[in-house]
Phi, psi and omega in degrees: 000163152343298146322300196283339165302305183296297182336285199281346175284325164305337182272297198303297191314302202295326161310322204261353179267354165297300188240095199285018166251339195076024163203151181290343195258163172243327177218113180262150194264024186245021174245108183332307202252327165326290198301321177298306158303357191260000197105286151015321195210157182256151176190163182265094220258131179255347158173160169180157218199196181281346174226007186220111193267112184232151210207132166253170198294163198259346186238048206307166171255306166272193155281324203264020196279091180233145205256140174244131200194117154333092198288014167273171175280147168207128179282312187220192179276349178295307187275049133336083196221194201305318171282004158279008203268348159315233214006304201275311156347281162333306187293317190251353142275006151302294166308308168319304193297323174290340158323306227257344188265320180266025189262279180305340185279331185233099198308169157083324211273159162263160185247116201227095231236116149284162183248071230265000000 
């Protein structure tokens, strides 16, 4: 019903003013980029700040291939939820300006934008 749609979009809103990642944990340790943000594991880190990691990939597809990931924990993009999207927002004019910055650094690259 109707009602119950209102409910859990009200349950959810309400998880993300609670748990400001949308997990109760900020760092799990079996988690690749939680250990990266902690120091824990090596990566080439191309900025980062209080809420943002940007990394390049360890395995690139491209030259410009950099992950941009949100230093509270998600186990994936499923736990998501609506009020997260300034984050993902974020996340992604985080990814532009870095793009753009080694984008300017190297005459000549190209762009290769997949969609996954």
């Amino acid at each position: 019903s109707s009602r119950e749609g209102r409910e859990v979009s009200a349950n959810a809103v309400g998880l993300c003013a609670l748990v400001p990642g949308g997990s109760p944990e900020s760092f799990v340790d079996d988690c690749v980029f939680c250990r990266i943000a902690a120091g824990l594991e090596p990566a080439e880190v191309l900025f980062r700040d209080s809420a943002f990691l940007v990394i390049r990939d360890i395995k690139p597809v491209t030259t410009f291939h950099f992950l941009v990931v949100p230093v509270e924990h998600f186990p994936d993009a499923k736990h998501l939820m609506p009020c997260h999207a300034s984050l993902v927002r974020r996340m992604a004019t985080l990814g532009r300006r870095v793009l753009a910055h080694h984008l300017h650094r190297r005459p000549g690259g190209f762009l290769s934008v997949a969609a996954a």
